[in-house]
Each structure stands twice: as structure tokens, then as C-alpha cells.
PyMOL Python script that loads the backbone (N, CA, C, O; Angstrom):
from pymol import cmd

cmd.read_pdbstr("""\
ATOM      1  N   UNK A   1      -4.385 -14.327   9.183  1.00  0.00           N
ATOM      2  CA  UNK A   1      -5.611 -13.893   8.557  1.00  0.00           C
ATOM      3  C   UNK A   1      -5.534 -12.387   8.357  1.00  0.00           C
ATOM      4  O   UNK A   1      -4.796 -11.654   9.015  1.00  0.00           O
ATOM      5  N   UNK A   2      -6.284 -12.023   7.480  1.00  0.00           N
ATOM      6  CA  UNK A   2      -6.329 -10.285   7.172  1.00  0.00           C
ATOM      7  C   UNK A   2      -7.705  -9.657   7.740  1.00  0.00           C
ATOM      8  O   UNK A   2      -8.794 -10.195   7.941  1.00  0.00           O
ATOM      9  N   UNK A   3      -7.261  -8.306   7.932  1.00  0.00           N
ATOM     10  CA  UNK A   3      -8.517  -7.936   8.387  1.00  0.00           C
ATOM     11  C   UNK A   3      -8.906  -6.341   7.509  1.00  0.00           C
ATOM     12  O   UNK A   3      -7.745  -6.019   7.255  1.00  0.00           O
ATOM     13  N   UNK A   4      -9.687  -5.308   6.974  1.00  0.00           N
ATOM     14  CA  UNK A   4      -9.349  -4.357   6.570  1.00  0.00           C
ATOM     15  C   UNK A   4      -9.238  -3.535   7.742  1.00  0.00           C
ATOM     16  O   UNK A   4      -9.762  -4.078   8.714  1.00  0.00           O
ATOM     17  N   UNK A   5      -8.703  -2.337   7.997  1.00  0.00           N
ATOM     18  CA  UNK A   5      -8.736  -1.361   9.384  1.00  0.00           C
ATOM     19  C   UNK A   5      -8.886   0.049   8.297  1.00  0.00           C
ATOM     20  O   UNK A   5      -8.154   0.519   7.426  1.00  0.00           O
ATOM     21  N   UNK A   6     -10.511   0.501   8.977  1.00  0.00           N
ATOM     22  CA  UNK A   6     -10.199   1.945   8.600  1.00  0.00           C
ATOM     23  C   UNK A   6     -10.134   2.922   9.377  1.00  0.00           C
ATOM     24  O   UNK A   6     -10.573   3.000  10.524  1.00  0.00           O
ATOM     25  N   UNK A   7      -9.506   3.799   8.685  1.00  0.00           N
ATOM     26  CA  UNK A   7      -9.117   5.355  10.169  1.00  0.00           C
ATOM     27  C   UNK A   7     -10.087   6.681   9.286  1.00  0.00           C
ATOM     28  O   UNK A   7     -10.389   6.978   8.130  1.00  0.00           O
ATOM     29  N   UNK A   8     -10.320   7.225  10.790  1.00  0.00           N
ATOM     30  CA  UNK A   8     -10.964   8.406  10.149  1.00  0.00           C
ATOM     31  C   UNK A   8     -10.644   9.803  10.927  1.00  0.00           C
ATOM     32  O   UNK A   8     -10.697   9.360  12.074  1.00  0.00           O
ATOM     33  N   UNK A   9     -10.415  10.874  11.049  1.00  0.00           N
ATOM     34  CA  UNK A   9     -10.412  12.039  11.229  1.00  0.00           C
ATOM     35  C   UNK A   9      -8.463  11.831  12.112  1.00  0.00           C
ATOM     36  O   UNK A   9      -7.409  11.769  11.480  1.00  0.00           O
ATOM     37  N   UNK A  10      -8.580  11.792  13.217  1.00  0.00           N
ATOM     38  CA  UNK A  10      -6.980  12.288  13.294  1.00  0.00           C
ATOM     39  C   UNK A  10      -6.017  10.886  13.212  1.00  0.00           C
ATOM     40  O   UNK A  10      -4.830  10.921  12.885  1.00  0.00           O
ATOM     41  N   UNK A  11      -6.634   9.847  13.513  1.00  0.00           N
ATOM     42  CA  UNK A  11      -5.889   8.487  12.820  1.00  0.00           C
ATOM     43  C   UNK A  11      -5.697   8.509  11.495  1.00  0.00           C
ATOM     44  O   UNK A  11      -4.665   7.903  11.209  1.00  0.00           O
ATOM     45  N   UNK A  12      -6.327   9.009  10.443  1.00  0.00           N
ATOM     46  CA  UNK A  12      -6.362   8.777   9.009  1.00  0.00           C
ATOM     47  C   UNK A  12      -5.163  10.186   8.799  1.00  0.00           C
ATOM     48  O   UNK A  12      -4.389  10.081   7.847  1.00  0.00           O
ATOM     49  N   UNK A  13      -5.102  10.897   9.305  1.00  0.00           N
ATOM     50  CA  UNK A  13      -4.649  11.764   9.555  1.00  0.00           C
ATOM     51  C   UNK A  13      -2.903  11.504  10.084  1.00  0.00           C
ATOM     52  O   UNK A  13      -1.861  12.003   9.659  1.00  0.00           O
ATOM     53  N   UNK A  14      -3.167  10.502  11.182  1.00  0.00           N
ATOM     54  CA  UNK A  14      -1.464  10.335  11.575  1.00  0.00           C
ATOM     55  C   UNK A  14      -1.102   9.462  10.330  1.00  0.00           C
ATOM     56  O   UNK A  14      -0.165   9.779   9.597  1.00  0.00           O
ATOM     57  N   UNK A  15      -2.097   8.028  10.049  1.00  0.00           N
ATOM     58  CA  UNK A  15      -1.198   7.066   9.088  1.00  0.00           C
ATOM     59  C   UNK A  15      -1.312   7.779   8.134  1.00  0.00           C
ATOM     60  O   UNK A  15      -0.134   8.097   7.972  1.00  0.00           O
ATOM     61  N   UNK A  16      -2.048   8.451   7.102  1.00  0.00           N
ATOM     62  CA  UNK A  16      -1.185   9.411   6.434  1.00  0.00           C
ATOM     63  C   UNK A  16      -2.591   8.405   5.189  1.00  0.00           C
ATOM     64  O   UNK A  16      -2.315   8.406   3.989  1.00  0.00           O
ATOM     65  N   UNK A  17      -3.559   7.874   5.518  1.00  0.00           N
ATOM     66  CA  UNK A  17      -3.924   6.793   4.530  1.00  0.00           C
ATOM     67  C   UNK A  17      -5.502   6.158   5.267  1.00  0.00           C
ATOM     68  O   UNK A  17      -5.484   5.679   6.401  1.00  0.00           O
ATOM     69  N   UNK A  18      -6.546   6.225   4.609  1.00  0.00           N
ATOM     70  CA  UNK A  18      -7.749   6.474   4.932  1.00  0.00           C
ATOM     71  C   UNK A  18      -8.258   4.464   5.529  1.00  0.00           C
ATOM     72  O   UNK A  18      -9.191   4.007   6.190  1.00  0.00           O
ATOM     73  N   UNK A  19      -7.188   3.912   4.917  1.00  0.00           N
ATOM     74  CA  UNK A  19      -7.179   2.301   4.894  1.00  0.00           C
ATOM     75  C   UNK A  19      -6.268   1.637   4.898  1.00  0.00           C
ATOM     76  O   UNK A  19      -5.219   2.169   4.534  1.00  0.00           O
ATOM     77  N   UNK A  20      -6.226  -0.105   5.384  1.00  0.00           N
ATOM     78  CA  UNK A  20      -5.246  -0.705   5.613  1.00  0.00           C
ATOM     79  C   UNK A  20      -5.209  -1.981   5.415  1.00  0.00           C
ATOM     80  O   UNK A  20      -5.229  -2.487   6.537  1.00  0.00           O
ATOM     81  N   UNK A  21      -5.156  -2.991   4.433  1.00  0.00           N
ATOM     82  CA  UNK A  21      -5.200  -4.354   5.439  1.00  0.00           C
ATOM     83  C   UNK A  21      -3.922  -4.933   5.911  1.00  0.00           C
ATOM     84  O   UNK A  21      -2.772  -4.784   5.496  1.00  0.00           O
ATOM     85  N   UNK A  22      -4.591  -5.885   7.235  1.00  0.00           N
ATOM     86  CA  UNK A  22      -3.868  -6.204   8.136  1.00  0.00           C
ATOM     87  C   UNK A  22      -3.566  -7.392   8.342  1.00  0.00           C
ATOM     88  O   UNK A  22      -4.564  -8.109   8.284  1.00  0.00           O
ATOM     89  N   UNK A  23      -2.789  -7.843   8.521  1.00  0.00           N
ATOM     90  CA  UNK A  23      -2.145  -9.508   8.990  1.00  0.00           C
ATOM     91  C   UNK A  23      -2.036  -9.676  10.374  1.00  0.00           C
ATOM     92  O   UNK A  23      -1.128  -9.360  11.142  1.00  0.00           O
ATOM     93  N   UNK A  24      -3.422 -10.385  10.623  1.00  0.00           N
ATOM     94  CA  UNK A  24      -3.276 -10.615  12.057  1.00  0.00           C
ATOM     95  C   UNK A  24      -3.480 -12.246  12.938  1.00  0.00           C
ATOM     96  O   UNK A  24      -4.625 -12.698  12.950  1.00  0.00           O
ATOM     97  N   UNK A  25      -2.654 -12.850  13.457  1.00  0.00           N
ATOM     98  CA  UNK A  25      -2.454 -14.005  13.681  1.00  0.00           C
ATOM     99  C   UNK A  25      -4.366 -14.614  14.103  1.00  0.00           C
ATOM    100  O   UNK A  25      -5.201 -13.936  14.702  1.00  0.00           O
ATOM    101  N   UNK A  26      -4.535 -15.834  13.627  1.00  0.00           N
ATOM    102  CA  UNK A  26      -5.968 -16.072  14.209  1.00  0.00           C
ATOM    103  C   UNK A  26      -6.279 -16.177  15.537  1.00  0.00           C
ATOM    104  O   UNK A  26      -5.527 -16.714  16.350  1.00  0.00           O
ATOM    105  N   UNK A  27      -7.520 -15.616  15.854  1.00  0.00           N
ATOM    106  CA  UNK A  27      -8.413 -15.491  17.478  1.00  0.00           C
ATOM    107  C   UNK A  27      -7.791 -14.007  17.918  1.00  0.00           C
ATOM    108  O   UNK A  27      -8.021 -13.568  19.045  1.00  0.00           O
ATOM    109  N   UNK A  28      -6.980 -13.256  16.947  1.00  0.00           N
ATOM    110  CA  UNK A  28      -6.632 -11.998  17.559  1.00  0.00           C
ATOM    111  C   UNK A  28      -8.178 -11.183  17.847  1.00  0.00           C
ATOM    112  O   UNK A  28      -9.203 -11.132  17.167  1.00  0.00           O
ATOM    113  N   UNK A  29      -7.752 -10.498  19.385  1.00  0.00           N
ATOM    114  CA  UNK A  29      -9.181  -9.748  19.578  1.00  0.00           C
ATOM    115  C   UNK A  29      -8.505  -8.156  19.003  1.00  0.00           C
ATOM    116  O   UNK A  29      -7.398  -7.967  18.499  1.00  0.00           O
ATOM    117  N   UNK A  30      -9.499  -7.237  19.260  1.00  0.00           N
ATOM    118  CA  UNK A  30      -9.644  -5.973  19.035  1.00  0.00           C
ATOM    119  C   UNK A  30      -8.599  -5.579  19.983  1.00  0.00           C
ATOM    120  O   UNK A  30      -7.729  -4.889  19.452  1.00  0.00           O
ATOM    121  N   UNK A  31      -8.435  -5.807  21.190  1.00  0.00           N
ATOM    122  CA  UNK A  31      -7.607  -5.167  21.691  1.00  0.00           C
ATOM    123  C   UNK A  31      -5.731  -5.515  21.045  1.00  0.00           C
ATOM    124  O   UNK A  31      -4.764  -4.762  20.937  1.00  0.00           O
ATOM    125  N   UNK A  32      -5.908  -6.907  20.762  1.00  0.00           N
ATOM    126  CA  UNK A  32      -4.492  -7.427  20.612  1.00  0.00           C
ATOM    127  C   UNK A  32      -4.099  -6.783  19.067  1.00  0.00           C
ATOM    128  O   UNK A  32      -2.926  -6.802  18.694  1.00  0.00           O
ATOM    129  N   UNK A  33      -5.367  -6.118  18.062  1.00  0.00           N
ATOM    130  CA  UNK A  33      -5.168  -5.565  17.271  1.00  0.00           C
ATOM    131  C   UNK A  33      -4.791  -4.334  16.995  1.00  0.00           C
ATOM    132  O   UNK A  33      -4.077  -4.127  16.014  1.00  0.00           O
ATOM    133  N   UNK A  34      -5.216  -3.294  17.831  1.00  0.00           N
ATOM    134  CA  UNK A  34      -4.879  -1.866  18.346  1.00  0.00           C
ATOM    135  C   UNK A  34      -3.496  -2.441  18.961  1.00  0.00           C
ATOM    136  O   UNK A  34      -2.512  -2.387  18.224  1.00  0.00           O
ATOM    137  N   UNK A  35      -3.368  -2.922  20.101  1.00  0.00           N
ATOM    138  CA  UNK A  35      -1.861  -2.646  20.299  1.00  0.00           C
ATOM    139  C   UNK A  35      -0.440  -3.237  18.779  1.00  0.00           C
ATOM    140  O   UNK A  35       0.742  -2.911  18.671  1.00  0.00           O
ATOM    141  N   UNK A  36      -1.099  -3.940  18.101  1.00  0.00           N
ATOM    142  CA  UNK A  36      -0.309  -4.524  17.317  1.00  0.00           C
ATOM    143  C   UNK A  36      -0.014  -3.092  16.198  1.00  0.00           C
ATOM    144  O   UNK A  36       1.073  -2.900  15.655  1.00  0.00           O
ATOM    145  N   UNK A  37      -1.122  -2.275  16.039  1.00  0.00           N
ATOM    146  CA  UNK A  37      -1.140  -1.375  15.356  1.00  0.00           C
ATOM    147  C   UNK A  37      -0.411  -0.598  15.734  1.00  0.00           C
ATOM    148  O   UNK A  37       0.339   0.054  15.008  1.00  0.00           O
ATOM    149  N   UNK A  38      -0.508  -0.489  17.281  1.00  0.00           N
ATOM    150  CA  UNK A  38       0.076   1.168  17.787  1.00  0.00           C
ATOM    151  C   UNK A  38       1.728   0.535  17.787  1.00  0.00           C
ATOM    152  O   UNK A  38       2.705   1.248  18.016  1.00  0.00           O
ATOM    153  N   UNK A  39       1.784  -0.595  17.552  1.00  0.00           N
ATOM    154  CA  UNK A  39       3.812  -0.546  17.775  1.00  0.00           C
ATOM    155  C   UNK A  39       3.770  -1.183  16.193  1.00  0.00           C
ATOM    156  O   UNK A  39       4.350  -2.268  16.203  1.00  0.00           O
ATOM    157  N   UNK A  40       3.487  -0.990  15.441  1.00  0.00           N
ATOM    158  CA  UNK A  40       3.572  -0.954  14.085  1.00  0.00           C
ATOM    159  C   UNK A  40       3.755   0.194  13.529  1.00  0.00           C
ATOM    160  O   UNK A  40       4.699   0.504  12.803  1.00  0.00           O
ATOM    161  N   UNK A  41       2.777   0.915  13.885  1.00  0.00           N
ATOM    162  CA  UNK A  41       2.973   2.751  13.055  1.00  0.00           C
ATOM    163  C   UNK A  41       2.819   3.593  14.460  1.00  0.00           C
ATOM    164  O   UNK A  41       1.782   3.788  15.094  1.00  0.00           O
ATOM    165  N   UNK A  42       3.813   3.921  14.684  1.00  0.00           N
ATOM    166  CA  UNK A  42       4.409   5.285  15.758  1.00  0.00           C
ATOM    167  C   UNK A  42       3.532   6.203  15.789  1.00  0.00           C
ATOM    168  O   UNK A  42       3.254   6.511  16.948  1.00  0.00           O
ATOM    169  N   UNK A  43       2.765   6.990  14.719  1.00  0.00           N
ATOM    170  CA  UNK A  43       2.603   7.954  14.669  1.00  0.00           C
ATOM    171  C   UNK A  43       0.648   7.953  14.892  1.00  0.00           C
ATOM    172  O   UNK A  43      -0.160   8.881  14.938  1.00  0.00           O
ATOM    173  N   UNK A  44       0.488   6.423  14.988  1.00  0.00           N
ATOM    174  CA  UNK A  44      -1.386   5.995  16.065  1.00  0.00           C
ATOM    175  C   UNK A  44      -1.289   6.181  17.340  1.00  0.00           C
ATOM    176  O   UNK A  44      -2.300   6.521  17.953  1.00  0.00           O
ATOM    177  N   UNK A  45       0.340   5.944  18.242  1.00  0.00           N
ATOM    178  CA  UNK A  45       0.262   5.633  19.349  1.00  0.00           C
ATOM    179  C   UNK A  45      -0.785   7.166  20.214  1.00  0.00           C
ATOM    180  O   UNK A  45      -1.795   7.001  20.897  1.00  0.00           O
ATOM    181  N   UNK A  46      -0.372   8.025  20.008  1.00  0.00           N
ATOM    182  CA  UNK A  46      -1.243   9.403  20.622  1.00  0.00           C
ATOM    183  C   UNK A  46      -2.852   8.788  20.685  1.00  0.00           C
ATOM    184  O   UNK A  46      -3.424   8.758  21.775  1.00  0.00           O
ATOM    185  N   UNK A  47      -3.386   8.409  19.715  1.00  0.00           N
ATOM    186  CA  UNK A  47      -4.831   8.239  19.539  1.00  0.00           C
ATOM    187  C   UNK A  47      -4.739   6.826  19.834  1.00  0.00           C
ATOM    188  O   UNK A  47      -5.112   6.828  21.007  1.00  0.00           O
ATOM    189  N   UNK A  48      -4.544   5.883  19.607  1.00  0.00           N
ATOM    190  CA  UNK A  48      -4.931   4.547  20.376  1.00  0.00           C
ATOM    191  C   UNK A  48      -5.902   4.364  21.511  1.00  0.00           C
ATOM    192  O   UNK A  48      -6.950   3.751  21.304  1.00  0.00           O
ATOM    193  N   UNK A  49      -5.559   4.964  22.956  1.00  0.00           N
ATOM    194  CA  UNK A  49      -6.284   5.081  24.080  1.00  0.00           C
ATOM    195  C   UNK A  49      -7.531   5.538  23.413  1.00  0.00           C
ATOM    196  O   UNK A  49      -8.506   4.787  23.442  1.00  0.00           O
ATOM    197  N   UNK A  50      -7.606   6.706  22.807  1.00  0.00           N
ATOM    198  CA  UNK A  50      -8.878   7.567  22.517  1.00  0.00           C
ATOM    199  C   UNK A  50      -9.927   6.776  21.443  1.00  0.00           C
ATOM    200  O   UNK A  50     -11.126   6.729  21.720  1.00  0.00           O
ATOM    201  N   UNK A  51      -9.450   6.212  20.307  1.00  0.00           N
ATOM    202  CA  UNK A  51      -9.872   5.334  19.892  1.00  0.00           C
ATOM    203  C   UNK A  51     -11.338   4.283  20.104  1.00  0.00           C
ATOM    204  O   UNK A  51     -11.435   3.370  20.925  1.00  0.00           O
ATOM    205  N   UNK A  52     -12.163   4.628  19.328  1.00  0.00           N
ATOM    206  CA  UNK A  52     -13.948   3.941  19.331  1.00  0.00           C
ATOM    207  C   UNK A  52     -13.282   2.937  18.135  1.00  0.00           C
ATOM    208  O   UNK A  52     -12.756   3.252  17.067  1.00  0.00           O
ATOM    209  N   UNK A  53     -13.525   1.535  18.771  1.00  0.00           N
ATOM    210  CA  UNK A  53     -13.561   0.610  17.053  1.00  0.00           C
ATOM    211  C   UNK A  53     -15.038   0.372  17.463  1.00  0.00           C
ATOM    212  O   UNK A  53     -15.695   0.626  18.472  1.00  0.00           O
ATOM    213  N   UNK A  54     -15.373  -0.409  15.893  1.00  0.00           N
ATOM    214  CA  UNK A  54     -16.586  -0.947  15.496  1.00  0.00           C
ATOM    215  C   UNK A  54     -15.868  -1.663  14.456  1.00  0.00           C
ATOM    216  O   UNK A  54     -14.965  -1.142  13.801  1.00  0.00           O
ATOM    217  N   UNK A  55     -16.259  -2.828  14.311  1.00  0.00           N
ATOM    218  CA  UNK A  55     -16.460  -4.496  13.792  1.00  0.00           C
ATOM    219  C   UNK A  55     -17.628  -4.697  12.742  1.00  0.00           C
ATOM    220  O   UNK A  55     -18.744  -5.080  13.095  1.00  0.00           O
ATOM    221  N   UNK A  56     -17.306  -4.418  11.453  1.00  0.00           N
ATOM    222  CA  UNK A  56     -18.185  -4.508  10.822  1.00  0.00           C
ATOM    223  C   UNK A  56     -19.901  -3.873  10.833  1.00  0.00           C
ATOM    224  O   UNK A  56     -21.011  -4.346  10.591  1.00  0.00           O
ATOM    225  N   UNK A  57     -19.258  -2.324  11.333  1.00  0.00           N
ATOM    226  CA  UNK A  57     -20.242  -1.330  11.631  1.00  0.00           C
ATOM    227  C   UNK A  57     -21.156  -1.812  12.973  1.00  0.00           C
ATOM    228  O   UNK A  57     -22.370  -1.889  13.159  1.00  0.00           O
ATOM    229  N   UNK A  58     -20.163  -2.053  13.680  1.00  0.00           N
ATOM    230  CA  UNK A  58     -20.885  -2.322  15.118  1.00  0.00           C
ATOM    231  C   UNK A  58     -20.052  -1.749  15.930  1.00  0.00           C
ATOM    232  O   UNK A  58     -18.867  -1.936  15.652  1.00  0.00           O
ATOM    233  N   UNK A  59     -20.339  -0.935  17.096  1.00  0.00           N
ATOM    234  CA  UNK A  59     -19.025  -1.022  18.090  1.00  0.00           C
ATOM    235  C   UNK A  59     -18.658  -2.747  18.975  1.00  0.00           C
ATOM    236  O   UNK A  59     -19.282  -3.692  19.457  1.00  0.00           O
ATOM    237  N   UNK A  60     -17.750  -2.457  18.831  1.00  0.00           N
ATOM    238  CA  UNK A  60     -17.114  -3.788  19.356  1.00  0.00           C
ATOM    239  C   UNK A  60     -16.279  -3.325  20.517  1.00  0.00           C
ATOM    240  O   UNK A  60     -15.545  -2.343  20.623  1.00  0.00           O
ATOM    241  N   UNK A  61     -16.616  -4.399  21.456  1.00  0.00           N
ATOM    242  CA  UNK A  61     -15.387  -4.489  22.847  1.00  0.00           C
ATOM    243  C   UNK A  61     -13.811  -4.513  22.076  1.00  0.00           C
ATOM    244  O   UNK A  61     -13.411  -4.558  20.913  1.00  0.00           O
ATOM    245  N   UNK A  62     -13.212  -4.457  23.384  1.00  0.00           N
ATOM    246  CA  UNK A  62     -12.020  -5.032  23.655  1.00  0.00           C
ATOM    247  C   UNK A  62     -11.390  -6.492  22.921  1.00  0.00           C
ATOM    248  O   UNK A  62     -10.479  -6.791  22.149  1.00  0.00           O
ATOM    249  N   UNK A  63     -12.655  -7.289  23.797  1.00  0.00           N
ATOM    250  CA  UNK A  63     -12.191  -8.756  24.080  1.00  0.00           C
ATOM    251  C   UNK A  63     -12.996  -9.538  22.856  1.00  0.00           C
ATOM    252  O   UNK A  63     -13.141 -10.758  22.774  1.00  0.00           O
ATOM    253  N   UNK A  64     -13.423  -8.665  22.044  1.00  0.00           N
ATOM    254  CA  UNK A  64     -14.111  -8.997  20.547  1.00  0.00           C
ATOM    255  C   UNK A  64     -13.019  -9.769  20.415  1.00  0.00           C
ATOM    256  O   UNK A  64     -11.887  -9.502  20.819  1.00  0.00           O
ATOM    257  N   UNK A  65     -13.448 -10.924  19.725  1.00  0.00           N
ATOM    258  CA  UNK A  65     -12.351 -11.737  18.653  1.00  0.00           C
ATOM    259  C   UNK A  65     -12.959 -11.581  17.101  1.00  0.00           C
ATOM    260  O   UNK A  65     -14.148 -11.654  16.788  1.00  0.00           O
ATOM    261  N   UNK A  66     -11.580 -11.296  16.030  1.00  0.00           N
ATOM    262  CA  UNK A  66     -11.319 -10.891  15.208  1.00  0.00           C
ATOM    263  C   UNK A  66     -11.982 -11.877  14.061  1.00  0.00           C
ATOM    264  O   UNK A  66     -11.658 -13.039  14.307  1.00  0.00           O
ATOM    265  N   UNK A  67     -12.765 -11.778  12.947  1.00  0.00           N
ATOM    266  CA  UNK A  67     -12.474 -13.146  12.081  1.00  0.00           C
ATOM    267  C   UNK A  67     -12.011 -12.312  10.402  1.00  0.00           C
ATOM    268  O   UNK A  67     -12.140 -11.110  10.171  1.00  0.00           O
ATOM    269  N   UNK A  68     -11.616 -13.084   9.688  1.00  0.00           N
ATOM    270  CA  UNK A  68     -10.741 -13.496   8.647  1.00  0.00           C
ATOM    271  C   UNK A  68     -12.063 -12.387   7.446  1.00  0.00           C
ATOM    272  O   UNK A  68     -13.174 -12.736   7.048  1.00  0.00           O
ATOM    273  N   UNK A  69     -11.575 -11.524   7.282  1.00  0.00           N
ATOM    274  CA  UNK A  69     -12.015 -10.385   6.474  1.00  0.00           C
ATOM    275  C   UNK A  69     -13.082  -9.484   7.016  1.00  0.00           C
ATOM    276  O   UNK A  69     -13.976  -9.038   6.297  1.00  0.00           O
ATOM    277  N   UNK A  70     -12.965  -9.196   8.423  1.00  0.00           N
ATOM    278  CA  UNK A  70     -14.042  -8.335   8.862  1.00  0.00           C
ATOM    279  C   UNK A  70     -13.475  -6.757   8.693  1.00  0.00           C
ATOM    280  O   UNK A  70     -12.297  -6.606   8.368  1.00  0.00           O
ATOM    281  N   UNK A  71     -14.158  -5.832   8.874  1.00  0.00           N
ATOM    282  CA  UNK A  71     -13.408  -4.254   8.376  1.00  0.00           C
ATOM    283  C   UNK A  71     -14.028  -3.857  10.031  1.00  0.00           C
ATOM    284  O   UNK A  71     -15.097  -3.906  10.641  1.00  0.00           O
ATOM    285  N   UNK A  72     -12.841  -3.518  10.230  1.00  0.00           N
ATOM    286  CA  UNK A  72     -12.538  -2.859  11.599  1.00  0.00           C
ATOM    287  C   UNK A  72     -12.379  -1.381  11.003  1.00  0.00           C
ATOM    288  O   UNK A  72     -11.802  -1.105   9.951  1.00  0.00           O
ATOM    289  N   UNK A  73     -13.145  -0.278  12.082  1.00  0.00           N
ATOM    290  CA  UNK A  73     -13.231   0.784  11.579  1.00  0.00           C
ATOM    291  C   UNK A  73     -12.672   1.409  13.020  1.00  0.00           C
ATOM    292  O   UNK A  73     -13.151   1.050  14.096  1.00  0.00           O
ATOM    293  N   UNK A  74     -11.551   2.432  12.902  1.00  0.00           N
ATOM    294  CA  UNK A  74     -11.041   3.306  14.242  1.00  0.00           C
ATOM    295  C   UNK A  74     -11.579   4.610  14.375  1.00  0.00           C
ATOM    296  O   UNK A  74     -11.151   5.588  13.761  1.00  0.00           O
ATOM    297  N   UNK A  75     -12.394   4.617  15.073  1.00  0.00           N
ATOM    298  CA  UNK A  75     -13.349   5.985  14.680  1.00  0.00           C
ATOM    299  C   UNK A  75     -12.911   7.194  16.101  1.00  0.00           C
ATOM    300  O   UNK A  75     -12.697   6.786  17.243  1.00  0.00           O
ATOM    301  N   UNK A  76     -12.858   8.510  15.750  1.00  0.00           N
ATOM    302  CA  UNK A  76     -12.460   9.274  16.579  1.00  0.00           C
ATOM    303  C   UNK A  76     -13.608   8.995  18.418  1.00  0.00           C
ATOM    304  O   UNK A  76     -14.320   8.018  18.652  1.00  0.00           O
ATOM    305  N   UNK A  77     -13.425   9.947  19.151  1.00  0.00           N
ATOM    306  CA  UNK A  77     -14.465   9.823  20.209  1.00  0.00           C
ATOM    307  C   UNK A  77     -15.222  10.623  19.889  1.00  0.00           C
ATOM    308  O   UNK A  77     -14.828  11.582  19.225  1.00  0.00           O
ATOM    309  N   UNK A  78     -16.472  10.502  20.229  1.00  0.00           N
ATOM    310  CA  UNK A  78     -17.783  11.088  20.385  1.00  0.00           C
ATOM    311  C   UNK A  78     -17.894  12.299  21.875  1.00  0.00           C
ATOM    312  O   UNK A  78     -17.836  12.008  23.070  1.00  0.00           O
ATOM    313  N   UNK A  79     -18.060  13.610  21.263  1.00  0.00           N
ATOM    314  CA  UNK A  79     -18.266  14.425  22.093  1.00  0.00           C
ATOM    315  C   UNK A  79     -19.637  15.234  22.081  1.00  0.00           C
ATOM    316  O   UNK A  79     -20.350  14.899  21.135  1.00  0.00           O
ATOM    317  N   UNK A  80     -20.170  16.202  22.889  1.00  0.00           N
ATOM    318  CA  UNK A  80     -21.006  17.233  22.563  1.00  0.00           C
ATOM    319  C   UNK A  80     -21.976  16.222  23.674  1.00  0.00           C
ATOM    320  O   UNK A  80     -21.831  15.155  24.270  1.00  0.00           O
ATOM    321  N   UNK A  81     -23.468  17.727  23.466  1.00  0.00           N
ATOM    322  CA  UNK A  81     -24.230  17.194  24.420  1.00  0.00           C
ATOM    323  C   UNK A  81     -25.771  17.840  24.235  1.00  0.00           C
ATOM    324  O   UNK A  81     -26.676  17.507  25.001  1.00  0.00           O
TER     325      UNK A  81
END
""", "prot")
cmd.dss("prot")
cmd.show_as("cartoon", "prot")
cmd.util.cbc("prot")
cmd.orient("prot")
């Protein structure tokens, strides 16, 4: 199944490309998707850990399971106070 993945500030920045879609086997969760990413393109692995997703403009867990055209968004971390 495909999923879209977007990156924004230093992810969009390493892949070199603001968007992606993805081929990801079915019941893949969020987490099994980030790691599939980070040993796909070398140059996410730095930001992976740091990494906020959201699931169709939601934040989403880990253990989120994936479905068949949702847009996964990799959003930097949230700082300040």
C-alpha cells in the first residue's frame, strides 16, 4: 500500500524534497514506517529520533497503524516556552 510522507524544516532539508510516496507493506505502523525510512535514505537517520509525525493532521503514536493513502507528515520538534 502507499502512503504520502511529508518533511518539513531539517528532514525536507536532508531528503533534499518537500514529499514522498511510499510503499509500505499492509498493517505497517508509524513506527515500522520511520525506521523503514531511516534505512532507506541515510541522510533522515540524524532526525528520525527527533521526529513529531501526525497522520492525517493528527499527531499519531508509534503503534498507529498505517492505512492505504493516509499523508503522514514528519514535522520538526516543538520548542520555546
Amino acid at each position: 500500500m502507499k502512503v504520502k510522507v511529508r518533511f518539513f524544516a531539517a528532514s525536507r532539508e536532508a531528503m533534499g524534497t518537500g514529499e514522498i510516496e511510499q510503499e509500505i507493506p499492509p498493517g505497517s505502523t508509524v513506527e515500522e514506517l520511520m525506521t523503514l525510512l531511516a534505512n532507506e535514505y541515510p541522510a533522515l537517520r540524524p532526525y528520525a529520533r527527533l521526529i513529531k509525525v501526525a497522520v492525517n493532521r493528527q499527531y499519531a503514536a508509534p503503534e498507529t497503524e498505517l492505512r492505504e493513502g493516509d499523508e503522514v507528515a514528519c514535522l520538526p520538534p516543538v520548542g520555546g516556552g
